[in-house]
C-alpha positions, 0 to 999 in steps of 0.5 A: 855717022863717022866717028874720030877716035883721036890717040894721043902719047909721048916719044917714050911710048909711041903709037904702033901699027900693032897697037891701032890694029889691036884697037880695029880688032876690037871695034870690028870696023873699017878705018883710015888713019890721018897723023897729026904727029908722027908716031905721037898723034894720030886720028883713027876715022870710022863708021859704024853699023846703022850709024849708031854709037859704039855700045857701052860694052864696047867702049869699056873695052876699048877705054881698059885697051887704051888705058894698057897702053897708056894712050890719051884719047877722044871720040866724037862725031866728026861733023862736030869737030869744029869747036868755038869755045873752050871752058876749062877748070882752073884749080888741078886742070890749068895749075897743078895745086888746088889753091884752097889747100895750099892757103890752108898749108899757108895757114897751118890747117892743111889737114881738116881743108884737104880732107874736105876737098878730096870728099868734095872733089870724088862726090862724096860730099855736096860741092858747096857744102864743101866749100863753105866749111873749108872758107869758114877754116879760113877765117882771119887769113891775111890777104897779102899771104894769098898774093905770097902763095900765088907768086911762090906756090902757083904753078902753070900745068904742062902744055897750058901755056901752048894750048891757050896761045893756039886756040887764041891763034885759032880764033876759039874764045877762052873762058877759066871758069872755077870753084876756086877763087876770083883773086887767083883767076883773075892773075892767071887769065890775064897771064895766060890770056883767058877772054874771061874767067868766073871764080867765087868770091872771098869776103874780106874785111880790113885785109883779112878773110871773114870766112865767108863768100860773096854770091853768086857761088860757082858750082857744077850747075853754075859752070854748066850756067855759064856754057850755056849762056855763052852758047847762048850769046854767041848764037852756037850750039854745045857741040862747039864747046870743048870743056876740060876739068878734074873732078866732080864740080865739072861734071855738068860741063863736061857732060854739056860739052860737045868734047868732055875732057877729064884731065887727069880726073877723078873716076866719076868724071871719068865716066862722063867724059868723051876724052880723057888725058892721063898720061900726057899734057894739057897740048893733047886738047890740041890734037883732040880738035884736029891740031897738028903739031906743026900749027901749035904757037909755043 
């Protein structure tokens, strides 16, 4: 079976020719090499022996290798490149905040809110658990002061705004679907043009959080809910499915998805993901599904 190892970097540190064949050496196959970007993107095609998957050995090698070199990258079988749907987290993935923490700053209870996020988000502590602590802690929060924190706090990740205009362009259906909060990710699709967006619900009660939410509760098995149904609806499989996430609640997702993507991700998505972003921008996704740089819309 062909495989496509895709290498992703930066003008700061380009892809050497020394550098792929030291990653030939070590998964001892024959390749070819297609650019996507000179010196900044390239495909690495190859099969190996008996068709198989590169051994668990193997590609803990190749991710330490790659890792040194501070390369992005993706593998995935090359006859299910072809994606269709893109899902990706909101809180930490498409913005650089976790809104839930900057409430609680807003709120002056940052410290007890964050410490409960950073358990939940490495799987220390069950997600919803998680959650329905720190939404109690936000008891009594006006509502207008989510709409200040929204305009002056909220920012847009590097290459978020790229990435959405080309899969659009593309054709591929775009869904934020998040932990967080249905009043920041209704803004944020309708600003970065999402088809649609799933994000828990806070109870409000005369203009001020009650500390509870609404149902259903967006979860990892919720998220991984609504990959399927969409699969489902559209009449395609998970392999048409690129999923991109940061932490623990996107692990079922990522795991379902066809490309798995761990940006910037806590070590245990790491491990269940087929393409991780750690030294560049949310754009690599582009290049992932075989994107040139010259077909980006910007």
């Amino acid at each position: 079976m062909e495989k496509i190892l895709t290498l992703v970097s930066n003008n700061n540190n380009i892809i050497t020719p020394h550098r792929i064949e030291a990653i030939e050496d070590l998964i001892k196959v024959q390749t070819s090499k297609v650019w996507l970007e000179d010196n900044i993107a390239c495909d690495i095609s190859f099969s190996t022996k008996d068709n198989t998957d590169l051994s668990m050995h193997t590609m803990k090698q190749l991710n330490k290798l790659l890792n040194n070199f501070e390369y992005d990258w993706s593998i995935q079988n090359k006859k299910d490149r072809n994606k269709k749907i893109f899902l990706s987290d909101m809180d930490s993935t498409i913005i650089k905040q976790e809104c839930i923490d900057e409430i609680a700053y807003y709120a002056n209870i940052q410290e007890e809110v964050a410490k409960i996020t950073k358990m939940a988000m490495e799987g220390q502590i069950p997600f919803i658990d998680a959650l329905r602590k720190r939404v109690a802690l936000l008891k009594g929060v006006k509502l207008e002061l989510l709409n200040e924190m929204y305009h002056n706090k909220i920012e847009i990740s590097d290459g978020a705004k790229t990435l959405l205009k080309t899969l659009k362009n593309k054709k591929i259906k775009t869904i934020l679907v998040s932990g967080g909060f249905t009043f920041f990710s209704a803004k944020l699709s309708k600003k970065l043009g999402f088809d649609e967006h799933y994000a828990n619900s806070l109870e409000v009660n005369d203009g001020y959080l009650t500390g509870k939410l609404i149902m259903p509760i967006i979860d990892s098995s919720f998220k991984k809910k609504i990959l399927n149904d969409t699969v489902s609806r559209l009449a395609l499989s998970c392999n048409n499915v690129i999923a991109v996430g940061d932490g623990a609640n996107d692990m079922e997702m990522i795991e379902a998805a066809g490309l798995g993507v761990s940006y910037k991700g806590k070590e245990i998505l790491k491990t269940h993901s087929n393409a991780q972003i750690n030294y560049t921008n949310l754009k690599s996704i582009l290049y992932f599904i075989g994107i040139p740089q010259v077909d980006f819309v910007n």
